[in-house]
C-alpha positions as CSV (number, residue, x, y, z in Angstrom):
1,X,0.0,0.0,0.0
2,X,1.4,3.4,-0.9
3,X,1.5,5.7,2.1
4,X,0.6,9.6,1.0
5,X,1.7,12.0,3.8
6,X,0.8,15.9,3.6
7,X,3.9,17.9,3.1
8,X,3.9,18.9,6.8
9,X,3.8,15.3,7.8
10,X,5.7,14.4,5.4
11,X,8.3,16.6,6.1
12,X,8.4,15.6,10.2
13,X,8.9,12.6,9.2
14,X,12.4,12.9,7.6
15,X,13.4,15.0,10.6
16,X,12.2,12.1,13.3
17,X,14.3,10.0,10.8
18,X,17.7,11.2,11.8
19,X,16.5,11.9,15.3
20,X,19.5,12.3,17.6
21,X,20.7,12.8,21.3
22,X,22.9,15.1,23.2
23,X,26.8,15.0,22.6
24,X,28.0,12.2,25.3
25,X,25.1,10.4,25.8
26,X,24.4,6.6,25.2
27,X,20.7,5.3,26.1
28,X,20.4,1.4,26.4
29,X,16.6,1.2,26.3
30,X,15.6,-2.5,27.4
31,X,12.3,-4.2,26.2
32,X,9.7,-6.5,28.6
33,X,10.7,-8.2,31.0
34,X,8.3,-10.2,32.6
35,X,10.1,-12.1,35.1
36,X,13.1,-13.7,33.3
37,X,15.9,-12.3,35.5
38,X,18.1,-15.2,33.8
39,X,17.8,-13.1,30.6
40,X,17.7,-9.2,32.3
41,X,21.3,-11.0,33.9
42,X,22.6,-12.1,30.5
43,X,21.5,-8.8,28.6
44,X,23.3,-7.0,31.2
45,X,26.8,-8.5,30.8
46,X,26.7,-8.0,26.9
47,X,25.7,-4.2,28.0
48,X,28.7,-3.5,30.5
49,X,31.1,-5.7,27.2
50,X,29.4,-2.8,25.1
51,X,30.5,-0.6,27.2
52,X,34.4,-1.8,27.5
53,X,34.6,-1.9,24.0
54,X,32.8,1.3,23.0
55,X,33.3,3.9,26.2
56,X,30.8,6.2,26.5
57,X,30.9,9.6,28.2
58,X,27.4,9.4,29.8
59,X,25.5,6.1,29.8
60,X,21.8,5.7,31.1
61,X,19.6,2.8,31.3
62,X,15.9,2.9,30.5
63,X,13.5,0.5,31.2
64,X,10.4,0.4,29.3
65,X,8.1,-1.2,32.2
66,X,6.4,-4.6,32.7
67,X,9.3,-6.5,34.9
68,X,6.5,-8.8,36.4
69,X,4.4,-11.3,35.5
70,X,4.3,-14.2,33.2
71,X,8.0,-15.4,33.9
72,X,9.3,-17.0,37.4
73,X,11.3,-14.5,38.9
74,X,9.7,-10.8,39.1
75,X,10.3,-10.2,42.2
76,X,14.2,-11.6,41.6
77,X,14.3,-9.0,38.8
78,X,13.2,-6.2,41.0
79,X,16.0,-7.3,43.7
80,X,18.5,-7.4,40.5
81,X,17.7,-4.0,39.5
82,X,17.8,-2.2,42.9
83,X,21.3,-4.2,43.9
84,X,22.4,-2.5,41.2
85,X,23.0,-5.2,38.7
86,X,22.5,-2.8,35.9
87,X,25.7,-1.2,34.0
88,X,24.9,2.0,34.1
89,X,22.3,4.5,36.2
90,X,18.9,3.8,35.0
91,X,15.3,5.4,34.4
92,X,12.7,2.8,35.2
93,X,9.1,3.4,33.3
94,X,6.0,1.8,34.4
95,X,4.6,-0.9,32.6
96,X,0.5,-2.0,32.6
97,X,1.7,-5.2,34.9
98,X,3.4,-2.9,37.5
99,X,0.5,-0.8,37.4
100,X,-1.8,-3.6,38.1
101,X,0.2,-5.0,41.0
102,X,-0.2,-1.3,42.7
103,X,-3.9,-1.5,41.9
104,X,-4.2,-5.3,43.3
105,X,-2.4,-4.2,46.7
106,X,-5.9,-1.5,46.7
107,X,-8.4,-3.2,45.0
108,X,-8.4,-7.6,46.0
109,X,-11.1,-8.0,43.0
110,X,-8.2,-6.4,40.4
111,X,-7.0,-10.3,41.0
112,X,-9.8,-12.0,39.0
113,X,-8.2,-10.4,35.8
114,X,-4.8,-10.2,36.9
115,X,-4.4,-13.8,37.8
116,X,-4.8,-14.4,34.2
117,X,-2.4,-12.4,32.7
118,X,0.7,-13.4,34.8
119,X,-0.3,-12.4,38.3
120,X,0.0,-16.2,39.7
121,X,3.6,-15.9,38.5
122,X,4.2,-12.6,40.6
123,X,2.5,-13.8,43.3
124,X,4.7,-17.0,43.8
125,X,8.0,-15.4,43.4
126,X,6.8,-13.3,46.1
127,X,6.4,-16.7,48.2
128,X,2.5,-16.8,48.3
129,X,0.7,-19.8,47.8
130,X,-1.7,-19.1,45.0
131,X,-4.0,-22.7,44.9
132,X,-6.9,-20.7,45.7
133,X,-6.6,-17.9,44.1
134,X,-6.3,-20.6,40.4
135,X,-10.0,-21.4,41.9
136,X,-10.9,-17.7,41.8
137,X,-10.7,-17.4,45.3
138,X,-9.2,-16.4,48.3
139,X,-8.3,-13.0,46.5
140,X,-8.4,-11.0,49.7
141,X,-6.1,-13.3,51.7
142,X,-3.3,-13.5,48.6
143,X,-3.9,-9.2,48.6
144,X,-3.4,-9.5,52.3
145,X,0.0,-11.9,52.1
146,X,1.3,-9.8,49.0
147,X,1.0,-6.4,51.6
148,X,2.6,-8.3,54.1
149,X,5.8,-10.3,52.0
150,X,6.3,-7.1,49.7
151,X,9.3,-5.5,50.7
152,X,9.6,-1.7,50.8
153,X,11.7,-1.1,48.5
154,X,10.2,-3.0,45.9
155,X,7.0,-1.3,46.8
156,X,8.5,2.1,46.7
157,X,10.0,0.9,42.9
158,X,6.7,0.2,41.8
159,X,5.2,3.4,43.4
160,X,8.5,5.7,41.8
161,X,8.4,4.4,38.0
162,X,7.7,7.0,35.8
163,X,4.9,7.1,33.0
164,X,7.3,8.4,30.6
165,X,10.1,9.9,29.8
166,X,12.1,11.8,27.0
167,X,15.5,12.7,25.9
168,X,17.2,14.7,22.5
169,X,14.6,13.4,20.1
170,X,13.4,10.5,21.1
171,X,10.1,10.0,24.1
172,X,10.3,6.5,26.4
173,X,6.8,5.0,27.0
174,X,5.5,1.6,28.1
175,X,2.8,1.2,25.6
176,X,3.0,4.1,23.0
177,X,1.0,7.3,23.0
178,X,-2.5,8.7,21.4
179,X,-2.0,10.5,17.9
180,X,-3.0,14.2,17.5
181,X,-2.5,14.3,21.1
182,X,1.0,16.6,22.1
183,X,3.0,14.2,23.9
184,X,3.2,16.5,27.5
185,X,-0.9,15.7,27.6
186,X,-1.3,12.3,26.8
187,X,-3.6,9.9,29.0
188,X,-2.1,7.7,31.5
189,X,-4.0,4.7,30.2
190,X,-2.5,5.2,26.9
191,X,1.1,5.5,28.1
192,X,0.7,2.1,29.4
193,X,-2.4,0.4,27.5
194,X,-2.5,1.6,23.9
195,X,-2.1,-0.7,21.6
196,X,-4.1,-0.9,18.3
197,X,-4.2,2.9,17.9
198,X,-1.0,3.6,18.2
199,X,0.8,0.7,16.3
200,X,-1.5,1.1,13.9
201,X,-0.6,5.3,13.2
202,X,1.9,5.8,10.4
203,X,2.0,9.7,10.9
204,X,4.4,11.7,12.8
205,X,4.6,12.3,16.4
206,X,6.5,15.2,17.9
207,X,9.5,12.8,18.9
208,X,10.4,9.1,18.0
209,X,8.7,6.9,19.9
210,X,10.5,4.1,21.6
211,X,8.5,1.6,23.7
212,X,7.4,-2.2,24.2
213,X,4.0,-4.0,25.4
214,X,3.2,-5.3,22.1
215,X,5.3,-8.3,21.3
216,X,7.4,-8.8,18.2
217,X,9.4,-11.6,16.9
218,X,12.1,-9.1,16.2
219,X,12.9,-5.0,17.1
220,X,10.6,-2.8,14.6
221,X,11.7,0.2,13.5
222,X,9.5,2.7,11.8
223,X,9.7,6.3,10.8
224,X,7.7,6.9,13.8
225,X,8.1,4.6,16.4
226,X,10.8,2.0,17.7
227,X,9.2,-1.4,19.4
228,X,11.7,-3.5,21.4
229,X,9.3,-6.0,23.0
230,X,10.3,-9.3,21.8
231,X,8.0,-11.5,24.3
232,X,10.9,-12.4,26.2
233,X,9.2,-14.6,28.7
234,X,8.4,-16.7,25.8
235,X,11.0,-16.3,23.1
236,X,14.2,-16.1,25.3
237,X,15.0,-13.2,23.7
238,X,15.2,-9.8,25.8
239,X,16.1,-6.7,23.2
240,X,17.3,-3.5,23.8
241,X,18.2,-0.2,21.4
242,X,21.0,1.5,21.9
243,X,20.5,5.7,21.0
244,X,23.9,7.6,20.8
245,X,23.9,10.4,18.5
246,X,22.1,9.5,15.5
247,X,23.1,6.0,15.5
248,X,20.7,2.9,16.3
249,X,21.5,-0.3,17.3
250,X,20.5,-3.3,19.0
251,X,21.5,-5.8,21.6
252,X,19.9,-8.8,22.3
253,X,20.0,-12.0,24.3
């Protein structure tokens, strides 16, 4: 299908092509998670190799959200990250599975959905016995064990994750964001829900979107938009970009 663009779309679009950061700056943006510390270990050491071979004045981290659910080890992940196992300082987004978990510790009926998109997983790693819960019950006694096992730090991780964030030309988000909409107003549910709407919108945003929640079997890159979720608790493979400049590249498990 040929793709007409008006001129001032058109014309936005070749600029968010050779979108670029700051002098000294390196971003290593890292895909889903869910769970699979075993992978978030081994993307990690290829990351700090990167960073022996290549030096960079200023590396960051960013973490495009959903660290829980669906894998085994989501709370071993969040101990990983805060023990600083990362190679560099780090920016940690909020994903639609971290934002469940906060609702969930509020809300014990947020379970009967939860539980089947890769709460049960979370809920284990955390040590909490989850037979009823399978049943659809016992939601209120697995909300009261998750309050009690949850350590502080991992709550206050969950609770400090940002919706988004930006940097040069380029805008971090879980989900993606809401066309026509300028980026400093868009909807929280979008940031970490969209889906359809936004994959879907060939136009130009104000900045190159980089984000994850849907899953691809490999790193897309459009004129628009950069996805790096490639279902890692599934595939084995856990993706992330690397910005510097105007360069783009990718490092996978």
């Amino acid at each position: 299908m040929v793709l007409f663009l008006k001129p001032r779309a058109l014309s936005r679009a070749k600029r968010a092509a050779t979108a670029r950061l700051a002098p000294g700056l390196r971003l290593y943006a890292i895909g889903d998670i869910h769970g699979r510390l075993d992978l978030l270990i081994e993307l990690s050491e290829k990351l700090r190799n990167d960073l022996r071979e290549r030096p960079a004045e200023n590396p960051l981290v960013v973490l495009l959200g959903d660290y829980i659910d669906r894998g085994p080890e989501s709370a071993g992940v969040i101990d990983w990250i805060l023990a600083a196992g990362l190679p560099a300082s780090y920016v940690a987004l909020r994903g639609n599975h971290e934002e469940t978990l906060l609702n969930f510790l509020d809300d014990e009926e947020v379970l009967e959905d939860w539980r089947r998109f890769g709460g049960l997983e979370t809920l284990v790693s955390y040590g909490i016995d989850v037979k009823d819960v399978m049943r659809g019950k016992g939601y209120a006694d697995a909300q009261s064990a998750l309050r009690e096992r949850l350590p502080s730090e991992h709550r206050r991780f969950y609770e400090e994750t940002k919706l988004c964030w930006s940097s040069g030309d380029y805008f971090f988000c879980h989900a993606g964001v809401r066309s026509h909409v300028p980026l400093a107003q868009q909807d929280e549910r979008d940031l970490l829900w969209i889906r359809e709407e936004f994959n879907d919108f060939s136009g130009a945003f104000e900045k190159i979107i980089v984000h994850g929640h849907t899953p691809v079997s490999a790193p897309e890159v459009h004129a628009n938009r950069i996805n790096v979720d490639t279902g890692a608790y599934s595939t084995d493979i856990l993706t992330c970009v690397v910005l510097e400049g105007e360069e783009r590249r990718f490092i996978s498990t």
